[in-house]
Structure formats: structure tokens, C-alpha cells
C-alpha positions, 0 to 999 in steps of 0.5 A: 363638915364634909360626908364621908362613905363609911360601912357602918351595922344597922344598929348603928345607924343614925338619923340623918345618915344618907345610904350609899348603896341601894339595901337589897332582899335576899332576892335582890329586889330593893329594900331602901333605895340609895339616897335615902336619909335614914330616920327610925322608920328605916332602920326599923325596916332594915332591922326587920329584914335582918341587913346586918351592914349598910354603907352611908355618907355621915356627916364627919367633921375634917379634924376626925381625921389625920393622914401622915404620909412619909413617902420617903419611907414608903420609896425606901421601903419599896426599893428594900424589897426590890433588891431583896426580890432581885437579889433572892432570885438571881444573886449567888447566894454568897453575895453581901448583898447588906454592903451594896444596900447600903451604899444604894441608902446612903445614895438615898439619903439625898432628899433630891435623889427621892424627888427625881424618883417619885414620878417614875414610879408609877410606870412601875416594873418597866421603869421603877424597878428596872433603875432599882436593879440596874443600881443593884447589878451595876453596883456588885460589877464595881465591887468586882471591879475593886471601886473603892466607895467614893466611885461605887456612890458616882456609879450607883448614883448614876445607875439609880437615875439612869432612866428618870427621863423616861417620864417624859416618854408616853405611856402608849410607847412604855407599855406597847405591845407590838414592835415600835415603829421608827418615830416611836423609837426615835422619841423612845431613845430621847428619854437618855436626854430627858433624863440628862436635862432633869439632872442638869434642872436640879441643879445638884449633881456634878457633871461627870454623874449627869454625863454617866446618866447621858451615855448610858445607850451608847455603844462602842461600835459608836451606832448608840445614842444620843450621841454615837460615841464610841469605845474610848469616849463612852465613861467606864460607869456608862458602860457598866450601866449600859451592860447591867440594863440590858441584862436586867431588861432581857431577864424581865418581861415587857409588853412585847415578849416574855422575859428569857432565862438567866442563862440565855441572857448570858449566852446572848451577851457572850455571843456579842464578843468584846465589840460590844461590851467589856469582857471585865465588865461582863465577867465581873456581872457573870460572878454575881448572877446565879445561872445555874444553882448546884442541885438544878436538874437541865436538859442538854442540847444533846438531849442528855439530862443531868444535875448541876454538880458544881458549886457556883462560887468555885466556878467562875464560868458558872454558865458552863458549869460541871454536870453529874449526867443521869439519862442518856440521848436515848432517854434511858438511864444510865448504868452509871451517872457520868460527870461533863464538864461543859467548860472543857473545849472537847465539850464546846458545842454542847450546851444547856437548853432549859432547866428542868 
């Protein structure tokens, strides 16, 4: 027989229940201290000062009660609602996203893939959900990419476990708020190695999926880790990850900063040019990402505000999308609204500044 804390009515009670909780007056001065063993005297004196509810420890035999918990089901469930968020949020809304999901379940459908997942879970959106959102994104640009599914499932698979090494990274690093100092970034950049040796542990994946896992930092300038390759040695998957990651990270907050808009995300990666990622790669991402929804209201760097006027899956260059222009630099309306269509070369330097 083992006690167990339940929250039971007065009326309820039982000789031999042992309260948990002082029972205090409506002036809060104690009635039954904690501790107590109820007998009838007691609950006559709760009754009399009319508690209604009273919490005890009851003696409950073990077989009262039967816990099943299927914690693949509850990591299935969890990552479905991931994707859904994420998709909702920065997807074009004619993306199937039910295609991609399930090539991410059947990938799931490995019982050791779940396993590696369990202990990055509880670090939560930094690490959980990033790996979930990095599959989702990696996994729409090989789609645009025309990957037929035997590859999309080495990329997803490689996406969904790209970050399991960051278990071994103390939490203190994970979640510090101030810059890292250089021996903090060295043991961070190593979790791309962890994760390498996890894979290699579990003995269940091939060497190309562990290889995608292990590359996924490297740059094509060669200054990446852990390894400093560069462009030609860096797998196709690994720089499809490595695009996706850095996206998802700049769209999200850290411990460090607030997340950035969708758009200067965007700009950030187009400003670093093909040196740094793959104009196929980037573009087929950009195809996917809701930047700037018909309808939206944004301030140009002009001052100019206006409304979003093209549908984003007529436009490929969605980040420099067509405007319907309302108030003009002045701020005052205009006597006739005027379309700008940002994708034009005479328009080059103007550029959208916040959604409104």
C-alpha cells in the first residue's frame, strides 16, 4: 500500500486519512494543521466550519492504478503540430504540405529515429523544434528541386537528425543570453560531431545519411566546421540543411535576440550572394516561404505605404513583390493609388521596411 495526495470533500473524508495541507479559517488562521490523522472528531470540526474540500495522503493500493504511455504517439503528435504551426505561419498557402508530411511519418516510422529524438526534447524550440522545421523546409526545397522520394527520405532524414548532438552541449551554452565567448563556440560548433557519433552508435544508418548530418555547418568558402570543406566537397542534402537552418534560426527568437521578419531573413541570405549558398537552393526555399501575403499593408524605405497587390504564387520573386501605393512620402494620400512593382530595376533601391 503506498500514500497517495488526492483532493478529496469533507464529506468524504475517511478515518485514517492524513491531511496534507494545513486547513485554514477564512482569516487564515489555522483550523487542522498538516499532518494531522483524520478521525470523526475532525471531520465534525471541518464540517462545522464549512471547508468544502481538504487535500490527504490515502493509503491506495498500487494496481488502483494503471499508467500507459505511448511516447511515440505523444512525439508524433507533437511534431504534427509543429509542422502545422510552421506551415500556417510561413508556408504560401498553395504548398501540400500533406505530401511532405508524410514522407516526415514515414521517416518516423523507424522506431531508432524516435529514440534519437527523445532526449532533445526537452531543450525545447531551440533544438526540437528547429530539427522538426529544418526537415519541413529542407524537404519543400527538394521537392522544388525535383528529388524523387527515395532522396527526399535520405534528406529528410538527415534534416530531422541534423541537431540530436546538441544534447551533449550544456544547457548554459543552449540557452545563454549574452554572445559566446570562443571556448563556448568551439564545444558549441562540436554538437555537428556528436550528432556524427550518435548516428555512427546506432549503428542503423548508412554512411552517406551520417556524412549529410556531419556537414551540415560547413561553408562553401571552406571557413565551416568541422571540417573546413569547401563547395565542391560539401553534399548537396548538407547544403540544403545548412540553408534551411540558418533560415529557421533567423526566423525564430534565442536567448540572445528577437527573432527577424520573414523578409529580412530573406534580404540577409540574398545579400550573402552565390559565395555563400546556392542560388537553386535559396530560390527553391524562397518558392515556399510566405514573405509577403496579398493584402498586407508595409512601409517602403521611401516612406510610401501601400498594399501587397500580387499574389505570391504568380511571383516567383515574392520578396520583391507589386505594390498598390496609397500615402505618398508626404504621408498624405494619394489622389489616385499607383501601383510599384519592386521587381523592376528602376525600383532597385526601394525596399519594403516593415509590414504594417
Amino acid at each position: 500500500m503506498s500514500e497517495r495526495m488526492m483532493k478529496v470533500r469533507v464529506s468524504e473524508l475517511l478515518a485514517g486519512d492524513i491531511l496534507a495541507k494545513n486547513v485554514c479559517t477564512s482569516t487564515g488562521s489555522i483550523l487542522v494543521r498538516k499532518s494531522t490523522m483524520v478521525n470523526d472528531a475532525t471531520i465534525q470540526k471541518l464540517l462545522r466550519s464549512f471547508s468544502d474540500y481538504v487535500f490527504v495522503f490515502r493509503k491506495v493500493s498500487e494496481d488502483q492504478y494503471s499508467y500507459k504511455v505511448n511516447i511515440n504517439q505523444i512525439i508524433l503528435k507533437e511534431i504534427e503540430d509543429i509542422i502545422d504551426n510552421t506551415a500556417k505561419k510561413f508556408l504560401k498557402q498553395n504548398k501540400d504540405i500533406n505530401q511532405i508530411k508524410k514522407v516526415i511519418f514515414e521517416i518516423l516510422n523507424n522506431e531508432n529515429i524516435i529514440k534519437l529524438l527523445i532526449p532533445i526534447r526537452p531543450l525545447g524550440d531551440n533544438v526540437f523544434n528547429h530539427s522538426i522545421n529544418v526537415a519541413l523546409y529542407s524537404l519543400l526545397v527538394g521537392k522544388e528541386l525535383f528529388m524523387p522520394l527515395n532522396r527526399l527520405k535520405v534528406l529528410g532524414t538527415a534534416a530531422i537528425l541534423h541537431d540530436i548532438g546538441m544534447q551533449k552541449i550544456p544547457k548554459d551554452i543552449i540557452y545563454k543570453a549574452q554572445p559566446l565567448n570562443e571556448q563556448e563556440k568551439q564545444l558549441l560548433h562540436m554538437h555537428s560531431r556528436f550528432s556524427f557519433d550518435l548516428l555512427q552508435q546506432a549503428d542503423c544508418f548508412n554512411l552517406e545519411i551520417t556524412s549529410i548530418v556531419l556537414q551540415h555547418h560547413e561553408r562553401y568558402d571552406g571557413k565551416g566546421y568541422p571540417n573546413g570543406l569547401k563547395n565542391e566537397r560539401i553534399h548537396e542534402m548538407a547544403k540544403i540543411i545548412s540553408l534551411c537552418d540558418i533560415f529557421d534560426a533567423l526566423t525564430s527568437d534565442r536567448p540572445y535576440r528577437q527573432k527577424f521578419e520573414k523578409n529580412e531573413s530573406i534580404e540577409y541570405l540574398l545579400s550573402t550572394g552565390a559565395s555563400a549558398y546556392s542560388n537553386e537552393i535559396l530560390q527553391g526555399l524562397i518558392n515556399n516561404i510566405s514573405i509577403y501575403p496579398f493584402g498586407k499593408w508595409v512601409q517602403l524605405s521611401t516612406g510610401e505605404i501601400g498594399i501587397i497587390a500580387s499574389q505570391e504564387e504568380e511571383n516567383s520573386l515574392n520578396y520583391r513583390p507589386i505594390i498598390m501605393m496609397y500615402i505618398g512620402k508626404d504621408g498624405y494620400i494619394l489622389a489616385a493609388p499607383e501601383l510599384l512593382d519592386l521587381s523592376l530595376r528602376e525600383n532597385s533601391e526601394v525596399s519594403i521596411e516593415k509590414i504594417i
